[in-house]
DSSP file (Angstrom, degrees, kcal/mol; ACC not computed):
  #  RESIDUE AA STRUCTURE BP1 BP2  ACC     N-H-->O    O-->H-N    N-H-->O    O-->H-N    TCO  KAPPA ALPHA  PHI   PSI    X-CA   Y-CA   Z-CA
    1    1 A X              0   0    0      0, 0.0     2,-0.5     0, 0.0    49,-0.2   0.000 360.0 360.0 360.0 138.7    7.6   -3.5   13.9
    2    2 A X  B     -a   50   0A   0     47,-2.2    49,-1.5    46,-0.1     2,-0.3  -0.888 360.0-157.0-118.1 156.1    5.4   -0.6   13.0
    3    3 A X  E     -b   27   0B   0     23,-0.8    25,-1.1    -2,-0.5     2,-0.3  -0.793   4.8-167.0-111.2 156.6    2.9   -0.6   10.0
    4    4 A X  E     -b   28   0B   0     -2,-0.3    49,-4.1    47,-0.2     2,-0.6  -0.993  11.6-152.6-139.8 125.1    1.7    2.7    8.5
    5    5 A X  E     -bc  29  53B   0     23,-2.0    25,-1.3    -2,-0.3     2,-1.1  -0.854   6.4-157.2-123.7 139.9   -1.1    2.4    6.3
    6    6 A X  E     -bc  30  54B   0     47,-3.7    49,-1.9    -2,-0.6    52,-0.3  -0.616  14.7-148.2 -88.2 103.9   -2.1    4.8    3.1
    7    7 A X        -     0   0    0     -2,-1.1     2,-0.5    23,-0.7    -1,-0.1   0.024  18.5-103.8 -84.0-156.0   -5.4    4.9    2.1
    8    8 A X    >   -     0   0    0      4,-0.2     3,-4.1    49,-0.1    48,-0.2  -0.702  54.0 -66.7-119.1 150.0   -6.6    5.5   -1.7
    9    9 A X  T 3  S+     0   0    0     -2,-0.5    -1,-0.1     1,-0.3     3,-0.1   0.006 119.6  18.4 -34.1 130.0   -8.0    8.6   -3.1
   10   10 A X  T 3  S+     0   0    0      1,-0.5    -1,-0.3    -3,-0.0    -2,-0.1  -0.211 108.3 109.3 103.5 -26.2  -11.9    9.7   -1.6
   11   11 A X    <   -     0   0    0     -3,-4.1    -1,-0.5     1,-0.1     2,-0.2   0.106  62.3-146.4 -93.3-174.2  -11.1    7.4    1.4
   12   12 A X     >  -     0   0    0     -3,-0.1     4,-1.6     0, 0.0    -4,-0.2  -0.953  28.2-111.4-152.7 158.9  -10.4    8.1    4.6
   13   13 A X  H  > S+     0   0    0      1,-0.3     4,-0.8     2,-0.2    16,-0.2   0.553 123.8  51.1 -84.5   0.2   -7.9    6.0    7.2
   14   14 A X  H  > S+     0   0    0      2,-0.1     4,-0.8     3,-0.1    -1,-0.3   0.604 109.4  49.8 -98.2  -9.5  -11.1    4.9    9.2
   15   15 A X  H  > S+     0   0    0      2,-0.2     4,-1.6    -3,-0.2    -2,-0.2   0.803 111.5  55.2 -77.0 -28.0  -12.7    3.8    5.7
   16   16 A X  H  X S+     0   0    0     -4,-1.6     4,-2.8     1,-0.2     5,-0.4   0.941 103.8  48.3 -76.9 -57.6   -9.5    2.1    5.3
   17   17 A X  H  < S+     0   0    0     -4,-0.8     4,-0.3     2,-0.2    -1,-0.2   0.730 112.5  45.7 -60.6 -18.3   -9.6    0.3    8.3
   18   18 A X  H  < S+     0   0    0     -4,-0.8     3,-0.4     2,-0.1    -2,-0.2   0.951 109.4  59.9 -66.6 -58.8  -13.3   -1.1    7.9
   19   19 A X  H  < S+     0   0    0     -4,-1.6   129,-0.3     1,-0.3    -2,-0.2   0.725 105.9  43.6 -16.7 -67.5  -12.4   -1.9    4.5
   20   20 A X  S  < S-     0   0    0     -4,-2.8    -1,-0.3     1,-0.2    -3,-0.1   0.791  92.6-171.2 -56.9 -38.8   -9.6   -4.2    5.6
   21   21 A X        +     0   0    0     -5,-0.4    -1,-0.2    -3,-0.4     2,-0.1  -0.435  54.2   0.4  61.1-140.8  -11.8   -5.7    8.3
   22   22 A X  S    S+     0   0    0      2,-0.0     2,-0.2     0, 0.0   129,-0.1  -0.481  71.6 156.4 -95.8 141.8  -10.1   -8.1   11.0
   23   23 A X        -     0   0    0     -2,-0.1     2,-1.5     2,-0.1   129,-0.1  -0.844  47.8-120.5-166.2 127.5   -6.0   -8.5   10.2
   24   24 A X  S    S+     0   0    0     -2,-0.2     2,-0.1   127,-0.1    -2,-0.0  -0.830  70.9 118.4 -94.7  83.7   -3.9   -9.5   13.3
   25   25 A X  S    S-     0   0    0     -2,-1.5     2,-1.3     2,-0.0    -2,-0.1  -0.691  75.5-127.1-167.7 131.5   -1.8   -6.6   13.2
   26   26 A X        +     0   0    0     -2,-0.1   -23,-0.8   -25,-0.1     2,-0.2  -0.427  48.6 179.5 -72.5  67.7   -0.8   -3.6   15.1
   27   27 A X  E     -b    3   0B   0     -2,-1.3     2,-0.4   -25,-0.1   -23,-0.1  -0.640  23.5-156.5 -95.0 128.4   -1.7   -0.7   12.0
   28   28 A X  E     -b    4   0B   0    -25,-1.1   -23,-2.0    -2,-0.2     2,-0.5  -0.976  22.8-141.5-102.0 112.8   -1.2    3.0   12.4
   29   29 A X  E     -b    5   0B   0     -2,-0.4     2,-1.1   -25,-0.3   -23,-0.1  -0.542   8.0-140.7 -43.6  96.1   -3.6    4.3    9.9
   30   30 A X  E     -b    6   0B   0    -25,-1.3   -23,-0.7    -2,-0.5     8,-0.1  -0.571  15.3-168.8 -76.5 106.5   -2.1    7.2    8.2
   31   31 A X        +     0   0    0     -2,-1.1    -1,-0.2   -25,-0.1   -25,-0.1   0.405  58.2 121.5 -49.2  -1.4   -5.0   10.6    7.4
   32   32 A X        -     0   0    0      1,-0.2   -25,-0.3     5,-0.1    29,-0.0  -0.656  46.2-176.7 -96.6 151.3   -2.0   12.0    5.2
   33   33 A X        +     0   0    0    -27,-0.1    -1,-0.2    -2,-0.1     2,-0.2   0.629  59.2  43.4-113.6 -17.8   -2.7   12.5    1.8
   34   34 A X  S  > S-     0   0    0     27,-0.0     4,-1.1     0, 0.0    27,-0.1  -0.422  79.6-107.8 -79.2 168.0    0.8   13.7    0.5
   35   35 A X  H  > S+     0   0    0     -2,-0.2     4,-2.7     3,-0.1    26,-0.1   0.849 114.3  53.5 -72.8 -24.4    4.3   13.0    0.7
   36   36 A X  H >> S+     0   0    0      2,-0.2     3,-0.9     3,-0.1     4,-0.7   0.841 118.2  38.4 -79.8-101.2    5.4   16.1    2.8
   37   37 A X  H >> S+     0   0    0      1,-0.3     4,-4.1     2,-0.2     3,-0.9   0.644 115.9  49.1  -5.5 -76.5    2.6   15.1    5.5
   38   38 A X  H 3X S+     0   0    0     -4,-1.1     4,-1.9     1,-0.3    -1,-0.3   0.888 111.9  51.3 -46.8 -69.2    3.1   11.4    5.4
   39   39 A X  H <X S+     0   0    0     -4,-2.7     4,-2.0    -3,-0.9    -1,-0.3   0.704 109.2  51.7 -66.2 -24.3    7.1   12.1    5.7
   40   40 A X  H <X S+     0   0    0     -3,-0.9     4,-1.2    -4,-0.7    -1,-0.2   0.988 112.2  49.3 -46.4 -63.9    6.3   14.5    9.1
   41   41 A X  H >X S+     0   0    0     -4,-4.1     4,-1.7     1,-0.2     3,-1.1   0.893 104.5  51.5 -57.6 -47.3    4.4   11.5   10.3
   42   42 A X  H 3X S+     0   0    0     -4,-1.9     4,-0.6    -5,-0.3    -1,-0.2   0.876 116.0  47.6 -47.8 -48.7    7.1    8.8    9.7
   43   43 A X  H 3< S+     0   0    0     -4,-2.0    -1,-0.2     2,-0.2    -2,-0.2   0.728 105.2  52.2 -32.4 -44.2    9.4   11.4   11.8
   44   44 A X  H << S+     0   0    0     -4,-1.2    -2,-0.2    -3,-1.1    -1,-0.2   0.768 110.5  59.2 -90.0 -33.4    7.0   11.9   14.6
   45   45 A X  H  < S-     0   0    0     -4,-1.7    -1,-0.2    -5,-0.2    -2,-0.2   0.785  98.5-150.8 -59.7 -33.7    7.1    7.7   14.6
   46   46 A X     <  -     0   0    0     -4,-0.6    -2,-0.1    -5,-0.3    -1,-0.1   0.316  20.6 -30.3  76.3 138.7   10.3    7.7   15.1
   47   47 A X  S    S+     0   0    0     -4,-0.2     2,-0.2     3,-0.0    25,-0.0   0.147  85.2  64.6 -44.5 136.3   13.6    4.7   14.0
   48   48 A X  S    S-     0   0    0    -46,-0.0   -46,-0.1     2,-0.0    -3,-0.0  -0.663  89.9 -15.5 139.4-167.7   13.1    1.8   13.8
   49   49 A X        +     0   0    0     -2,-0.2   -47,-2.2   -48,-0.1     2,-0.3  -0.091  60.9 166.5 -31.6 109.5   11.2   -1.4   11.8
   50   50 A X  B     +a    2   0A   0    -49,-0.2    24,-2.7     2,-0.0    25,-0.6  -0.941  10.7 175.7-134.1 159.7    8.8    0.5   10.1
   51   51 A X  E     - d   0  75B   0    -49,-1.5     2,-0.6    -2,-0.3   -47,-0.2  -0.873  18.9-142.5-147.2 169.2    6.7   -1.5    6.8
   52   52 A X  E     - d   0  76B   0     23,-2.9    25,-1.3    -2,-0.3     2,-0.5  -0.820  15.9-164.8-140.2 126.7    3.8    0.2    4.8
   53   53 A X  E     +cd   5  77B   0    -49,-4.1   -47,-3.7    -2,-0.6     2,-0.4  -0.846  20.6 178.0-109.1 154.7    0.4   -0.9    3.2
   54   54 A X  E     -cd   6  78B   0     23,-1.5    25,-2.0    -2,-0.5     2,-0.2  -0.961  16.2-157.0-153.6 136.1   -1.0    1.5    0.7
   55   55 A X  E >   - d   0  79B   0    -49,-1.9     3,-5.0    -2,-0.4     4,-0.3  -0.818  61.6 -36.6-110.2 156.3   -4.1    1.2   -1.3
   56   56 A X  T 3  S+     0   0    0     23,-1.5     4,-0.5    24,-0.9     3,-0.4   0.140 145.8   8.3  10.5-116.4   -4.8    3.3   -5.0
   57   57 A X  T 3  S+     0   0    0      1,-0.3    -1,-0.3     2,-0.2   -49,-0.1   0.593 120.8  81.1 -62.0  -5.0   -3.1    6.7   -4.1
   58   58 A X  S X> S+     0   0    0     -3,-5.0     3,-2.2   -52,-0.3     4,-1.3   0.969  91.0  49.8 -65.0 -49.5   -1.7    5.1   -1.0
   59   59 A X  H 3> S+     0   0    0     -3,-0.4     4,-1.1    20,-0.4    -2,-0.2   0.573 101.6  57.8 -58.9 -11.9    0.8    3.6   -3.0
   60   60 A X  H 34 S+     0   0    0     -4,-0.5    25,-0.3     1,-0.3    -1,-0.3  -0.268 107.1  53.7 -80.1  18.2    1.9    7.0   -4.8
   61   61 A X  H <> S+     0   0    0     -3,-2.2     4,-2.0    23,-0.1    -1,-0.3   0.510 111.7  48.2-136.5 -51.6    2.5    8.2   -1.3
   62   62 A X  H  X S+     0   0    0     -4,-1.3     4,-0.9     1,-0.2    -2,-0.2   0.871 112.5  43.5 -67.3 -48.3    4.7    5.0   -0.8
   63   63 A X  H >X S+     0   0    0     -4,-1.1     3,-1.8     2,-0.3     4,-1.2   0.958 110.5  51.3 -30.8 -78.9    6.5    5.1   -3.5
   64   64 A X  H >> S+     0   0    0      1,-0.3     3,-2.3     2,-0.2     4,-0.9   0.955 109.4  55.9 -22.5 -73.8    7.3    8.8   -3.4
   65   65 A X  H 3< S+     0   0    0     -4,-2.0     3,-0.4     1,-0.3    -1,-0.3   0.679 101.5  53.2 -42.5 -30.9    8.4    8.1    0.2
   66   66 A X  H X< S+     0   0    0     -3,-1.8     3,-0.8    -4,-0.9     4,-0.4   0.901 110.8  57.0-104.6 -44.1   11.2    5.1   -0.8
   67   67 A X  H << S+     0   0    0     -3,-2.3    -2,-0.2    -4,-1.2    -1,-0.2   0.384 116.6  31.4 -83.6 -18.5   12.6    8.1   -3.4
   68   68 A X  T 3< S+     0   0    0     -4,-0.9    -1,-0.3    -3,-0.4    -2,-0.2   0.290 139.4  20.3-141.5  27.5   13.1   10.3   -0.9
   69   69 A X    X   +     0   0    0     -3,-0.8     3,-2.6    -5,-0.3     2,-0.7   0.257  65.5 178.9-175.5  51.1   13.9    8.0    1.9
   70   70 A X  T 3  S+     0   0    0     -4,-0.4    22,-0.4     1,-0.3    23,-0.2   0.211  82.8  51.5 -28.1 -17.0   15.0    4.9    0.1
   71   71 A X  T 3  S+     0   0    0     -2,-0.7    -1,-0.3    20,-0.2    -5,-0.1   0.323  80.6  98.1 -96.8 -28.4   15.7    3.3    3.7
   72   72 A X  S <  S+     0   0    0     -3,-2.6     2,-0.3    -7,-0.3    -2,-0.1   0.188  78.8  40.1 -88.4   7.9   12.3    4.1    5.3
   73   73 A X        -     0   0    0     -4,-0.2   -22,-0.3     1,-0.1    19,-0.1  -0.996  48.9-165.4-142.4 154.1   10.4    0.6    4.9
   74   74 A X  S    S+     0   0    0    -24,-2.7    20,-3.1    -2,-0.3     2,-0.3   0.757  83.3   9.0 -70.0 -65.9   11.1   -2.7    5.2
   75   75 A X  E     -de  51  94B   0    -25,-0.6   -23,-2.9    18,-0.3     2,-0.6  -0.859  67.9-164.3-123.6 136.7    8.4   -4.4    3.7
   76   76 A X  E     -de  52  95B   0     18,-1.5    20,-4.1    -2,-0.3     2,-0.9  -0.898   6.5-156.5-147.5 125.2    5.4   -2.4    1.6
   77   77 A X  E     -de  53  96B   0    -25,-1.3   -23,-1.5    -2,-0.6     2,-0.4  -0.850  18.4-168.1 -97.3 127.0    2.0   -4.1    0.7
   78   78 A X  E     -de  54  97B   0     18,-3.2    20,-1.1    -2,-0.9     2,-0.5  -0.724   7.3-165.4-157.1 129.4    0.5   -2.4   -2.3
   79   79 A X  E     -d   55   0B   0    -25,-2.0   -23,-1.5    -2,-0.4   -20,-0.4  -0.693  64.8 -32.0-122.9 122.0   -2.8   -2.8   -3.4
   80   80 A X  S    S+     0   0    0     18,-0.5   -24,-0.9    -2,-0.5    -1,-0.3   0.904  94.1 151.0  21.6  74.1   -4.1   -1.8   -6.6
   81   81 A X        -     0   0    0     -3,-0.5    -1,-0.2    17,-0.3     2,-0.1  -0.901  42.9-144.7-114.5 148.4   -1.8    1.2   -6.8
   82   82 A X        -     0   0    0     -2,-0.2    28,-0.1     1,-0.1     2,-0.1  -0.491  44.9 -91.2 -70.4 164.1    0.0    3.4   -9.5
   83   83 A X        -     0   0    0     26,-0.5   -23,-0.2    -2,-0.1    -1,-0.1  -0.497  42.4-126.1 -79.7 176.0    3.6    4.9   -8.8
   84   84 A X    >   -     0   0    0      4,-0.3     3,-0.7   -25,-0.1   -23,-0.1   0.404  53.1 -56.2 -96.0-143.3    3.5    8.6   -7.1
   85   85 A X  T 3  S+     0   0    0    -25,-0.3    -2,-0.1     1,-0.2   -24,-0.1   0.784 131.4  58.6 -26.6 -69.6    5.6   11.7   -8.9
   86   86 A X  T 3  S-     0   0    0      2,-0.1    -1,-0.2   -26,-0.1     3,-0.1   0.281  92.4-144.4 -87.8   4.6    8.8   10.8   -9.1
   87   87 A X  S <  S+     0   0    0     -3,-0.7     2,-0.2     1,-0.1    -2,-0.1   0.778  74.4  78.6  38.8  39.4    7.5    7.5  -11.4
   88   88 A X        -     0   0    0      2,-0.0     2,-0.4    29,-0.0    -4,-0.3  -0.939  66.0-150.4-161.4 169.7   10.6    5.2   -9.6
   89   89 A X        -     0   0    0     27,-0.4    30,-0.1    -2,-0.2   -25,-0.1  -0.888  14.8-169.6-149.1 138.1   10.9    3.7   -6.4
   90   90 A X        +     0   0    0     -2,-0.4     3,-0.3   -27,-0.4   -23,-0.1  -0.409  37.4  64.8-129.4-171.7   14.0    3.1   -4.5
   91   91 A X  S    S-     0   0    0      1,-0.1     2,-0.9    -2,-0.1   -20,-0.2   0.180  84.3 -87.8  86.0 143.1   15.4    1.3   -1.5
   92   92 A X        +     0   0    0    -22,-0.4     2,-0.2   -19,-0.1    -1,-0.1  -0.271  69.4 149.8-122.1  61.1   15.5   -2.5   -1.1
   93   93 A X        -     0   0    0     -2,-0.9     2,-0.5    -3,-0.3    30,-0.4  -0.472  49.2-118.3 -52.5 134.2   11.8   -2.9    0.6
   94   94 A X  E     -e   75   0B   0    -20,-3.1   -18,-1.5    -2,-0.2     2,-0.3  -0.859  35.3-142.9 -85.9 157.0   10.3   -6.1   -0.1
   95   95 A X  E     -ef  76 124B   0     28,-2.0    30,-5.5    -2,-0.5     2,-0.5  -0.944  27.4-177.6-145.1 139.0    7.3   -5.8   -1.9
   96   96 A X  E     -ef  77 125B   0    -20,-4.1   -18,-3.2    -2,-0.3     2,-0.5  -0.961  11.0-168.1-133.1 140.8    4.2   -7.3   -2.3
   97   97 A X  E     -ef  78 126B   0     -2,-0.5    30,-2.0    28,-0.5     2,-0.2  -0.946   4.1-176.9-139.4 136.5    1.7   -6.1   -5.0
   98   98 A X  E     + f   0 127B   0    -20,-1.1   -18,-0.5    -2,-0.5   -17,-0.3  -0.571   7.4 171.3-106.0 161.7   -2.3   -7.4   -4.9
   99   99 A X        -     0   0    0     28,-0.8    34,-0.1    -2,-0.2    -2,-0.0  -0.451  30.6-121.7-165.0 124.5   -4.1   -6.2   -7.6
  100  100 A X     >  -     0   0    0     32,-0.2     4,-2.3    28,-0.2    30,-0.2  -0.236  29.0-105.9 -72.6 160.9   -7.9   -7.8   -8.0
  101  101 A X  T  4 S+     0   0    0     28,-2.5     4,-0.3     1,-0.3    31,-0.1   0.672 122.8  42.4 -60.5 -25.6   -9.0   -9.5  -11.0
  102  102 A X  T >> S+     0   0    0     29,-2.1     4,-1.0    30,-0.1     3,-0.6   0.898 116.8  52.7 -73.2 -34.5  -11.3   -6.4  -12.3
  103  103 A X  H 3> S+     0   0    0     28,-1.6     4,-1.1    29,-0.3    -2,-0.2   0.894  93.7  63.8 -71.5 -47.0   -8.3   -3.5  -11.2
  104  104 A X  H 3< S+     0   0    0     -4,-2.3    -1,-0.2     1,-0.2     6,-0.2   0.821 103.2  43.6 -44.7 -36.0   -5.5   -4.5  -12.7
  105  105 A X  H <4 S+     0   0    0     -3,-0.6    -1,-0.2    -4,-0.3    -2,-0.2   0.828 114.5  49.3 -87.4 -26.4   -6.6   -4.2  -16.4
  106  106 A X  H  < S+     0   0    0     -4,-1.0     2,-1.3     1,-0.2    -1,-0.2   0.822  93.3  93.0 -80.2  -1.0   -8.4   -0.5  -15.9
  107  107 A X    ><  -     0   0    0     -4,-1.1     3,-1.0    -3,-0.2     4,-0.3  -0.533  62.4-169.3 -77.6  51.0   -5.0    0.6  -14.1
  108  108 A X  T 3  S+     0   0    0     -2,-1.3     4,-0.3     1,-0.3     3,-0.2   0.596  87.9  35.8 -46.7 -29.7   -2.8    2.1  -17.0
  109  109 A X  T 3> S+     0   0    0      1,-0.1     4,-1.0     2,-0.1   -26,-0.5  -0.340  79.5 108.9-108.6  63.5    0.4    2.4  -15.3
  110  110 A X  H <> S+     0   0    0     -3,-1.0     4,-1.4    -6,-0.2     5,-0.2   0.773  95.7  44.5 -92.1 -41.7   -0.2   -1.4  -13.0
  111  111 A X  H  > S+     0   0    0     -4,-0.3     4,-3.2    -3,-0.2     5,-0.1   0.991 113.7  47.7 -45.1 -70.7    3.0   -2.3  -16.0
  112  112 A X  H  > S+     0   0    0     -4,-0.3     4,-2.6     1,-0.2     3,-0.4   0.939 114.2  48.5 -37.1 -75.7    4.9    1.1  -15.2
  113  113 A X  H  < S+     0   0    0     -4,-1.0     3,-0.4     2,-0.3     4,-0.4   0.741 109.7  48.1 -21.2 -77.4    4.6    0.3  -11.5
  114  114 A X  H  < S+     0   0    0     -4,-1.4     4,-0.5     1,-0.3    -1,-0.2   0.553 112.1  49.7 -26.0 -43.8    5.8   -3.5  -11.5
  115  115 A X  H >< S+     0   0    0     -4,-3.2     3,-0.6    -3,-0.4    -1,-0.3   0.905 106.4  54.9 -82.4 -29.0    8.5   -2.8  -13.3
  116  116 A X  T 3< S+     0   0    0     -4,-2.6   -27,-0.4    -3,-0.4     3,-0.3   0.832 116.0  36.9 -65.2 -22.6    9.6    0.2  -11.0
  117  117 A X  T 3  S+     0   0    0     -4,-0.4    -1,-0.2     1,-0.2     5,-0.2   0.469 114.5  57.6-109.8  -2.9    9.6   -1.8   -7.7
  118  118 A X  S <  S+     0   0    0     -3,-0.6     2,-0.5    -4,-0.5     3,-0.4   0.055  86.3 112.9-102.2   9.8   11.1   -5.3   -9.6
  119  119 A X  S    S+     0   0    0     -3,-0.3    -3,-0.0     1,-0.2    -4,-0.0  -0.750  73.3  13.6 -99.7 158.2   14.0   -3.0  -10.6
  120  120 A X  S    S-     0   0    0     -2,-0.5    -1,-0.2     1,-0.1     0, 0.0   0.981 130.3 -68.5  44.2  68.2   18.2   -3.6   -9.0
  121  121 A X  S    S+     0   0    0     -3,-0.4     2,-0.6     1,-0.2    -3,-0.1   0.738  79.1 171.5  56.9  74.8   16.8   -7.3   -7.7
  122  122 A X        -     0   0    0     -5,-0.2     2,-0.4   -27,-0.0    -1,-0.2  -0.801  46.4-109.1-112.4 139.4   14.4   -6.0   -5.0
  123  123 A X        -     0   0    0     -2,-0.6   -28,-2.0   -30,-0.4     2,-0.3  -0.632  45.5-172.7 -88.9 131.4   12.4   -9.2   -3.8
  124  124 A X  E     -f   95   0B   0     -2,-0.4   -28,-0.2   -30,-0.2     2,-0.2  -0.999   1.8-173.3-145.5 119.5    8.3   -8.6   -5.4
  125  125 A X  E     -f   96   0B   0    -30,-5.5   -28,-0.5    -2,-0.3     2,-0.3  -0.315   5.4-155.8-102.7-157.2    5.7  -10.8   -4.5
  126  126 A X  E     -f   97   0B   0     -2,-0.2     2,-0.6   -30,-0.1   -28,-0.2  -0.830  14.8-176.1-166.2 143.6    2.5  -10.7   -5.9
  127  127 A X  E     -f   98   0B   0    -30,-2.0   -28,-0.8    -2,-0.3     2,-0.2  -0.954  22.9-134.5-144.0 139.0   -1.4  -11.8   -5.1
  128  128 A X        -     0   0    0     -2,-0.6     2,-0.2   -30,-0.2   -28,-0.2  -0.768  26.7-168.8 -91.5 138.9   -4.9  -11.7   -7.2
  129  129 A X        -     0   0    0     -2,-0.2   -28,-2.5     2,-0.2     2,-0.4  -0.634  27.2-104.8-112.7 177.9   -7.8  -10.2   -4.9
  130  130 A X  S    S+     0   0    0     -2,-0.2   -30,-0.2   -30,-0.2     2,-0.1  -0.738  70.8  21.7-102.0 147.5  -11.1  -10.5   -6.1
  131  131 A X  S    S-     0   0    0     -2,-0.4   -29,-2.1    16,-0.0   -28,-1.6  -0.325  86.4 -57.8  87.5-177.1  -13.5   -7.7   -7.7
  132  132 A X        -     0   0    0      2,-0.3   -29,-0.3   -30,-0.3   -32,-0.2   0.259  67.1 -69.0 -94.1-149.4  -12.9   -4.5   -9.3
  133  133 A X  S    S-     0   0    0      1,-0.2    12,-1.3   -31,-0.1     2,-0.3   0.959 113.3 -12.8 -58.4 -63.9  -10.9   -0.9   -8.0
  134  134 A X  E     -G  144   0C   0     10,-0.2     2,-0.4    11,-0.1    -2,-0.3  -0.777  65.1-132.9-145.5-140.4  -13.6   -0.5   -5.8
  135  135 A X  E     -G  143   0C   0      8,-2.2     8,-1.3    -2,-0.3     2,-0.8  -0.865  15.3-131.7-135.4 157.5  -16.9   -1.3   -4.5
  136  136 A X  E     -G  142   0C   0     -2,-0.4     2,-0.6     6,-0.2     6,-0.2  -0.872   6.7-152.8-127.6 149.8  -19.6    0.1   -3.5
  137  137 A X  E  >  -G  141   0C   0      4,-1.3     4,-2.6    -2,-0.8    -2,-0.0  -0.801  23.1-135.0-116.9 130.2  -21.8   -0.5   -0.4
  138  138 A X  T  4 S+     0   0    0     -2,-0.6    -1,-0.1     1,-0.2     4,-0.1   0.896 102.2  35.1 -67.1 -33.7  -25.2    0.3   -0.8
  139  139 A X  T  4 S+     0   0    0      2,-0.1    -1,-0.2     1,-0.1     3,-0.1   0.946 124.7  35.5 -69.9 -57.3  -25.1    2.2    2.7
  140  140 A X  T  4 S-     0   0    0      1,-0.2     2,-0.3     3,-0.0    -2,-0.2   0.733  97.7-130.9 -94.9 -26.5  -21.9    3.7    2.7
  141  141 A X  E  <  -G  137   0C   0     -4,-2.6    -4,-1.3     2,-0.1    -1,-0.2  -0.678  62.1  -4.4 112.4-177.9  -21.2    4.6   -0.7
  142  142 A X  E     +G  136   0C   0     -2,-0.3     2,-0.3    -6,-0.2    -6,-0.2  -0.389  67.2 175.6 -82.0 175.1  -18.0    3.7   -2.5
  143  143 A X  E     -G  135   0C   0     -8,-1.3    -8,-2.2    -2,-0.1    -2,-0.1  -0.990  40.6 -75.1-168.5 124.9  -15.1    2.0   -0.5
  144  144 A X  E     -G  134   0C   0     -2,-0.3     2,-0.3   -10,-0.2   -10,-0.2  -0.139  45.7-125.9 -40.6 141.7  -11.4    0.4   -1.2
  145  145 A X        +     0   0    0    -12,-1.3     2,-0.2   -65,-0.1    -1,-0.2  -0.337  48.1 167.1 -89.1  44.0  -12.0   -2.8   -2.9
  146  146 A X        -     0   0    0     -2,-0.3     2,-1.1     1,-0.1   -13,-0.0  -0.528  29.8-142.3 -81.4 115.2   -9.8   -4.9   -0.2
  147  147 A X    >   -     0   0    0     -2,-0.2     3,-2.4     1,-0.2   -17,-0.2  -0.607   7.1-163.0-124.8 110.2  -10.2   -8.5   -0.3
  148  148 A X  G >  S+     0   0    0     -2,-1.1     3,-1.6     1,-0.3     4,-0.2   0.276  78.8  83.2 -44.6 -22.5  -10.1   -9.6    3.0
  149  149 A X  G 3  S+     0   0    0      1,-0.2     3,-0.4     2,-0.1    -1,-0.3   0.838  89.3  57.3 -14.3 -61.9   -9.4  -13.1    1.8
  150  150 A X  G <> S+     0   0    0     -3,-2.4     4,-0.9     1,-0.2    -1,-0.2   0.224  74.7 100.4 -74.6   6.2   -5.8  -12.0    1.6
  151  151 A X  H <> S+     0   0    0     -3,-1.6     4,-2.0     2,-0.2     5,-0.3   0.739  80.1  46.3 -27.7 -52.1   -5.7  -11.1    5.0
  152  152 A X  H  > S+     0   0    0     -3,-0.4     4,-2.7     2,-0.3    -1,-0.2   0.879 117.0  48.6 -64.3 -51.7   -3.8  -14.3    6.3
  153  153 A X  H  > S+     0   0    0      2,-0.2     4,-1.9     1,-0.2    -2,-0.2   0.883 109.5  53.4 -52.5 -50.3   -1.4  -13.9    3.3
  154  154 A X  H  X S+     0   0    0     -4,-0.9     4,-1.5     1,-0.2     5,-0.3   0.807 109.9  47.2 -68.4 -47.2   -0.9  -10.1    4.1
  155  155 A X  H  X S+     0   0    0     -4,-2.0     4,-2.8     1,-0.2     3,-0.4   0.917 108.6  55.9 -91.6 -34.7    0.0  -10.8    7.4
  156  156 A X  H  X S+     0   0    0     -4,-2.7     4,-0.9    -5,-0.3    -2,-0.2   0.867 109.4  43.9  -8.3 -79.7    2.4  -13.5    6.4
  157  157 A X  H  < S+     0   0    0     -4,-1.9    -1,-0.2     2,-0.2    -2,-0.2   0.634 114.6  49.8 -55.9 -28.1    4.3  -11.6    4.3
  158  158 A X  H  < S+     0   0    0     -4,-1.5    -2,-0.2    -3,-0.4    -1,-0.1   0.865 112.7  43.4 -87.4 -28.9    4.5   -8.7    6.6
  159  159 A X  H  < S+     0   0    0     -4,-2.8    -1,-0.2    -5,-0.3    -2,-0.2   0.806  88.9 110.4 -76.2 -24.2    5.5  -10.5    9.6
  160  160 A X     <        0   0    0     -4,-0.9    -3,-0.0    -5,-0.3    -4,-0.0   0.031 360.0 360.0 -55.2 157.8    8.3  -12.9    7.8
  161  161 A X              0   0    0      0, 0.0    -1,-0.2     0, 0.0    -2,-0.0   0.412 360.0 360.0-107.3 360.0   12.2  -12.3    8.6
């Protein structure tokens, strides 16, 4: 199985990967910041099992992507995300959607979202992280607000038949 992961607007896919810290899983860390880019890369990956994690604007990149290749994930972790463009998501991904206890309520389409990926029976899981959209690090500045708590969970879901 390959993972592709989106990070969230400001970030970068090696901020993403600190962020996340230690997760016993094989992640390609996507740099694309669109859909056209991100769909190159999914090409260049090549068929087969492919799953997705996206964080804020990762997930509008995931989303998008299931609308115009309804087929292209199995499984999509998405973590305190809105939907992309096209405001639908298609495809029969399972889905699992974090969203910590401060992000969910400042998140004006987190409703809009939920209902797009819990529409024509699609299997939706769901998990509370802790903390806000994101955080800030006194050093580094601000940073996805990923809590690495759910790690165990994350990898759970992603690995399960």
């Amino acid at each position: 199985m390959t993972i592709i992961a989106y990070h969230g607007f400001g970030g970068t896919a090696q901020m993403l990967r600190e962020d996340i810290g230690s997760i016993d899983l094989d992640i390609h860390f996507s740099s694309a910041c669109n859909v056209r880019r991100a769909r190159r890369e999914i090409e260049r990956l090549g068929a087969g099992s492919l799953s997705a994690i996206g964080y804020s604007r990762g997930c509008r990149i995931i989303a998008d992507l299931t609308c115009l290749m309804p087929e292209v994930f199995d499984r999509v972790v998405l973590y305190e995300g809105p939907l992309g463009r096209m405001k639908a998501a298609r495809g029969n991904a399972r889905a699992l959607i974090i969203w910590n206890d401060q992000g969910r309520g400042h998140m004006v389409a987190a409703e809009e979202m939920e209902i797009a990926w819990n529409r024509g029976g699609r299997h939706v899981e769901y998990l509370d992280g802790i903390g806000g959209h994101v955080r800030k690090d006194p050093e580094l500045g601000l940073r996805h607000a990923w809590d690495q708590k759910l790690n165990r969970k994350i990898v759970k879901f992603l690995e399960a038949k």
